[in-house]
PDB file of N, CA, C and O in Angstrom:
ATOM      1  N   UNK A   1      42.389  63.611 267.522  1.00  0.00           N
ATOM      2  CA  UNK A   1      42.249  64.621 268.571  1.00  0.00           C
ATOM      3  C   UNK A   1      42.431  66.028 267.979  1.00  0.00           C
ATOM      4  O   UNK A   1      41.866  67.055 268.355  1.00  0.00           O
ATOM      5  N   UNK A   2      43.396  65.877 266.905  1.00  0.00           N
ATOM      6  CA  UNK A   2      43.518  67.441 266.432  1.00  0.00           C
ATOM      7  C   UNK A   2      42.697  68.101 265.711  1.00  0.00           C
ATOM      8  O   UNK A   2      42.614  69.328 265.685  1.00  0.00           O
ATOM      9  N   UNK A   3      41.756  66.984 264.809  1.00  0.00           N
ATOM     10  CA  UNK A   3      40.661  67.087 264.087  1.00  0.00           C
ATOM     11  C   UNK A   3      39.258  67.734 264.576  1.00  0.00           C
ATOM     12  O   UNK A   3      38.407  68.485 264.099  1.00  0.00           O
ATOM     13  N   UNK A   4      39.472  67.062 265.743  1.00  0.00           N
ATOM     14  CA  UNK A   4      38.256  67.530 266.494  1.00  0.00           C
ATOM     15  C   UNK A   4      38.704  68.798 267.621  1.00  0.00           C
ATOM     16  O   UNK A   4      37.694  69.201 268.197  1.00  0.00           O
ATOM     17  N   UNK A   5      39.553  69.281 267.922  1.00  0.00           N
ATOM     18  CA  UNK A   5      39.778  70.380 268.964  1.00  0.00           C
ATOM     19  C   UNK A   5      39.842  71.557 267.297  1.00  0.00           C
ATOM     20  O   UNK A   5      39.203  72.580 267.540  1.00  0.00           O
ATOM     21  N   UNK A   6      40.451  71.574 265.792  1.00  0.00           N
ATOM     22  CA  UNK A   6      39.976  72.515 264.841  1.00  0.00           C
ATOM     23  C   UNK A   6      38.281  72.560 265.201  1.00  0.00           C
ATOM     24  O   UNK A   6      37.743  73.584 265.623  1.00  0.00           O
ATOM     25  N   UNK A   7      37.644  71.444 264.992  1.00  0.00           N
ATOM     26  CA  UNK A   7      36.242  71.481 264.796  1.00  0.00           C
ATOM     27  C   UNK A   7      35.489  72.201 265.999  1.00  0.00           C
ATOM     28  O   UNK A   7      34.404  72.760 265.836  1.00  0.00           O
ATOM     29  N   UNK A   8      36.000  72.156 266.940  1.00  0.00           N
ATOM     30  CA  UNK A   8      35.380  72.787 268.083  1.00  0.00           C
ATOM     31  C   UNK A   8      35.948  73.653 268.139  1.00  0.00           C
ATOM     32  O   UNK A   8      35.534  74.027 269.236  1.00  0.00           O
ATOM     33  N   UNK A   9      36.850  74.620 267.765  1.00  0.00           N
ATOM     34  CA  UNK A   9      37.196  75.867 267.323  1.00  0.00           C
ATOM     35  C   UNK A   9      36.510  76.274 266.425  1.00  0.00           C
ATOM     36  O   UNK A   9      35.760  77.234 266.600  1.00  0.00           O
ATOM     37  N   UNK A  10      36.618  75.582 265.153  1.00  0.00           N
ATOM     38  CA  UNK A  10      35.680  76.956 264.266  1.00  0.00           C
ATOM     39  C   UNK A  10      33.838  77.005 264.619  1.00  0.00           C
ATOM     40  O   UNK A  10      33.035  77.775 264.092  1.00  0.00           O
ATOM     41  N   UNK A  11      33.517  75.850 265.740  1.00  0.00           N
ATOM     42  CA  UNK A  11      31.998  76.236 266.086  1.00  0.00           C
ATOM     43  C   UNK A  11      32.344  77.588 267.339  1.00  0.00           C
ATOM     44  O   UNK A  11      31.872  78.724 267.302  1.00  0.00           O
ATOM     45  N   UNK A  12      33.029  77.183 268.091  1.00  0.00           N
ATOM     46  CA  UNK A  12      32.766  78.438 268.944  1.00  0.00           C
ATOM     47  C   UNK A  12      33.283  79.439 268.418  1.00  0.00           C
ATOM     48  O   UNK A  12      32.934  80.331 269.192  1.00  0.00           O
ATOM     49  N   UNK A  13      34.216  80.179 267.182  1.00  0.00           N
ATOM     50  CA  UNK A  13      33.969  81.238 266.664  1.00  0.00           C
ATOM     51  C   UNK A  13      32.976  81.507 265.975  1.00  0.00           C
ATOM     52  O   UNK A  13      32.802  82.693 265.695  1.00  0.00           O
ATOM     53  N   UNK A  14      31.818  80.290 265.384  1.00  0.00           N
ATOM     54  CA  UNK A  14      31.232  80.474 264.226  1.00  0.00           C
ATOM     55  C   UNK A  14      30.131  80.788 265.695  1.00  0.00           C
ATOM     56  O   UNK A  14      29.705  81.923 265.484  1.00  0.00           O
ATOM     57  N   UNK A  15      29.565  80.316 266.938  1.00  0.00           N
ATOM     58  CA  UNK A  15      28.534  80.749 267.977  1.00  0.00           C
ATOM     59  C   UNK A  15      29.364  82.240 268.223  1.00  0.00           C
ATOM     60  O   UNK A  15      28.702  83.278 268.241  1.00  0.00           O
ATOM     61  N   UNK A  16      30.562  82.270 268.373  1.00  0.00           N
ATOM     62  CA  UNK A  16      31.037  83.743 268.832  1.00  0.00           C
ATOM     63  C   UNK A  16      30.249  84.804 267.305  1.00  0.00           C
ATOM     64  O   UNK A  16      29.147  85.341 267.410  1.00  0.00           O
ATOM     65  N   UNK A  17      30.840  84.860 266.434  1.00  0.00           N
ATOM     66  CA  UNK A  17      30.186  85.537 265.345  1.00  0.00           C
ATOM     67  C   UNK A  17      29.021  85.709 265.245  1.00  0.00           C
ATOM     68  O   UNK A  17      28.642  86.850 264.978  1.00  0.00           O
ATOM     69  N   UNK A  18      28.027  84.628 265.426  1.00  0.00           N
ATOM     70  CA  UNK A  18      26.752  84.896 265.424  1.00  0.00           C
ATOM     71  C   UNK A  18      26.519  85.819 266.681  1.00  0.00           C
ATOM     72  O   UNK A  18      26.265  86.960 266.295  1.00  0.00           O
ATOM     73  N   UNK A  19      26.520  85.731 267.788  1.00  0.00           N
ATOM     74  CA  UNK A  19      26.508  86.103 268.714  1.00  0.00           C
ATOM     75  C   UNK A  19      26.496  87.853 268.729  1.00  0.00           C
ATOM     76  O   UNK A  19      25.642  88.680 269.049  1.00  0.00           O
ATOM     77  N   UNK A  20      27.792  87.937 268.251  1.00  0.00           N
ATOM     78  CA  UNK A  20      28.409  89.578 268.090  1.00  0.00           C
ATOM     79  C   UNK A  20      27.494  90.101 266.618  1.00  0.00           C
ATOM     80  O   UNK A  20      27.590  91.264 266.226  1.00  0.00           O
ATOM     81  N   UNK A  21      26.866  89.362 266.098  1.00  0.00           N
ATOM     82  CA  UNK A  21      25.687  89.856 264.596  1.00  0.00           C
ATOM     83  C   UNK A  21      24.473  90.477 265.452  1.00  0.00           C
ATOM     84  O   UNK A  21      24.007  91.604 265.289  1.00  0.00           O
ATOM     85  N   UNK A  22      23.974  89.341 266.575  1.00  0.00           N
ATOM     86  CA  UNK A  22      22.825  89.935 267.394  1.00  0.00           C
ATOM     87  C   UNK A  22      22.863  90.921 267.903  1.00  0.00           C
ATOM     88  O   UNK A  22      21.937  91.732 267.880  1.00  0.00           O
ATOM     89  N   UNK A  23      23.825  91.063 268.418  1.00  0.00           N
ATOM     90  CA  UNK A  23      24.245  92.518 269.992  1.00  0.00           C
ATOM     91  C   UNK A  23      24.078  93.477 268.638  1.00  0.00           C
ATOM     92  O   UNK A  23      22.972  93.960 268.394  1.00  0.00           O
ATOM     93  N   UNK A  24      25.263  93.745 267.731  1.00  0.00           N
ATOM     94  CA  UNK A  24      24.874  94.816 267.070  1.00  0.00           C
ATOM     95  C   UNK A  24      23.787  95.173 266.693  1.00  0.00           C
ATOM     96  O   UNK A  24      23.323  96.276 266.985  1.00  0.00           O
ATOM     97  N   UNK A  25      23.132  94.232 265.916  1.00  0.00           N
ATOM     98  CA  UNK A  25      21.450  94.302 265.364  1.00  0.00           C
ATOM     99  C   UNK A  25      20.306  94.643 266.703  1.00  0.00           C
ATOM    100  O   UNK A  25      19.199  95.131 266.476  1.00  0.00           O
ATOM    101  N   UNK A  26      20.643  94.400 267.680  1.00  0.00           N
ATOM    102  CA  UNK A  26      19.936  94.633 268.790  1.00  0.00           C
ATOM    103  C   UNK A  26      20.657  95.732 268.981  1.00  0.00           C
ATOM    104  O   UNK A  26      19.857  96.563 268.551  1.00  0.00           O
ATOM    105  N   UNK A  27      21.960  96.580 269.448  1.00  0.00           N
ATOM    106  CA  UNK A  27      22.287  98.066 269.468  1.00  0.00           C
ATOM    107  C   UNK A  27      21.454  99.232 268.358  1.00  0.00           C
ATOM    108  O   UNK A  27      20.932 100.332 268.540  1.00  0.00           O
ATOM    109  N   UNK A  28      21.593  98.593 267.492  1.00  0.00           N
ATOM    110  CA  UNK A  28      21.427  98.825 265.933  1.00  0.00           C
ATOM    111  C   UNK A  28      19.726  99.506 266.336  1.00  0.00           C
ATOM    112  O   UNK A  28      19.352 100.676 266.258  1.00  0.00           O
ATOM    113  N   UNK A  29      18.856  98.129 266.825  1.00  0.00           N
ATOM    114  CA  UNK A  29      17.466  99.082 267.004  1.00  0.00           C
ATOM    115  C   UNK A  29      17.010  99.545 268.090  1.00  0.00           C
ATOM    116  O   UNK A  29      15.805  99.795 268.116  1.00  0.00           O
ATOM    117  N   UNK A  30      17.717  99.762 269.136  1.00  0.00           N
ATOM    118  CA  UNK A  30      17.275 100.295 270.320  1.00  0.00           C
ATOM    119  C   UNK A  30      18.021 101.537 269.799  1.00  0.00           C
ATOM    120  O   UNK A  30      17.321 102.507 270.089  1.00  0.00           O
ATOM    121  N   UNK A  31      19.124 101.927 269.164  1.00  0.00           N
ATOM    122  CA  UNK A  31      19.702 103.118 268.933  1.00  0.00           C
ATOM    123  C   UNK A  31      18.750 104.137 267.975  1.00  0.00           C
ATOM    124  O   UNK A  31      18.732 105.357 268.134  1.00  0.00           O
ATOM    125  N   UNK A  32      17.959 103.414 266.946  1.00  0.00           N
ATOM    126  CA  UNK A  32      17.132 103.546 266.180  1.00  0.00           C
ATOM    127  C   UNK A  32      15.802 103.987 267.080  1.00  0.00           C
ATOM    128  O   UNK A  32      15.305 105.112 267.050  1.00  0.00           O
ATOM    129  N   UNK A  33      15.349 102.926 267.849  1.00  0.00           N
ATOM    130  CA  UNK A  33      14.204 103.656 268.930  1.00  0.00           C
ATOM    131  C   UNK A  33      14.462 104.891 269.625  1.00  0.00           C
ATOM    132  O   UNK A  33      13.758 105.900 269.679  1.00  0.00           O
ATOM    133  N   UNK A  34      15.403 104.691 270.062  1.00  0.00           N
ATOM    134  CA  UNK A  34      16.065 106.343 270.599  1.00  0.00           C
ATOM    135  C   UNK A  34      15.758 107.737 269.771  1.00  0.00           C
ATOM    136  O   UNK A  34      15.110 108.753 270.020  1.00  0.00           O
ATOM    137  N   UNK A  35      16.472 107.316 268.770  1.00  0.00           N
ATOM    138  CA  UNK A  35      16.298 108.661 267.987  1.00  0.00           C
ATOM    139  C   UNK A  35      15.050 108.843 267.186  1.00  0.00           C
ATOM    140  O   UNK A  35      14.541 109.956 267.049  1.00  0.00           O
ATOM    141  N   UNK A  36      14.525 107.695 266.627  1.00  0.00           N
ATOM    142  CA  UNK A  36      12.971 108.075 266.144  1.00  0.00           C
ATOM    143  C   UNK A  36      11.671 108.079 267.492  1.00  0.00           C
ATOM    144  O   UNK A  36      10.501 108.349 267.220  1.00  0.00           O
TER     145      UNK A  36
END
Protein backbone atom coordinates (compact mmCIF):
# COMPACT_ATOMS: atom_id res chain seq x y z
CA UNK A 1 0.00 0.00 0.00
CA UNK A 2 2.85 2.35 0.72
CA UNK A 3 4.50 1.48 -2.50
CA UNK A 4 1.82 2.37 -4.45
CA UNK A 5 0.29 5.68 -2.65
CA UNK A 6 4.72 6.94 -3.31
CA UNK A 7 3.86 5.87 -6.93
CA UNK A 8 0.79 7.80 -7.25
CA UNK A 9 2.46 10.69 -5.77
CA UNK A 10 5.34 11.11 -7.86
CA UNK A 11 2.75 10.73 -11.11
CA UNK A 12 0.58 13.47 -9.96
CA UNK A 13 3.55 15.77 -9.33
CA UNK A 14 5.23 14.49 -12.42
CA UNK A 15 1.17 15.48 -14.41
CA UNK A 16 1.41 18.62 -11.95
CA UNK A 17 4.95 19.66 -13.51
CA UNK A 18 4.11 19.00 -16.83
CA UNK A 19 1.13 20.84 -16.54
CA UNK A 20 2.77 24.15 -14.96
CA UNK A 21 5.68 23.67 -18.28
CA UNK A 22 2.47 24.28 -20.59
CA UNK A 23 0.74 27.35 -18.86
CA UNK A 24 4.12 29.02 -18.89
CA UNK A 25 5.02 28.12 -22.53
CA UNK A 26 1.51 29.12 -23.42
CA UNK A 27 1.97 32.65 -21.16
CA UNK A 28 5.36 32.67 -22.69
CA UNK A 29 3.64 33.08 -26.40
CA UNK A 30 0.65 34.94 -26.05
CA UNK A 31 2.99 37.45 -24.06
CA UNK A 32 5.24 37.28 -27.10
CA UNK A 33 2.07 37.90 -29.49
CA UNK A 34 1.34 40.90 -27.50
CA UNK A 35 4.35 42.64 -27.86
CA UNK A 36 5.39 41.65 -31.43
Amino acid sequence: MDGAEQQAERLTYGVGAVAAVVLVLLVCLLCSRVIF
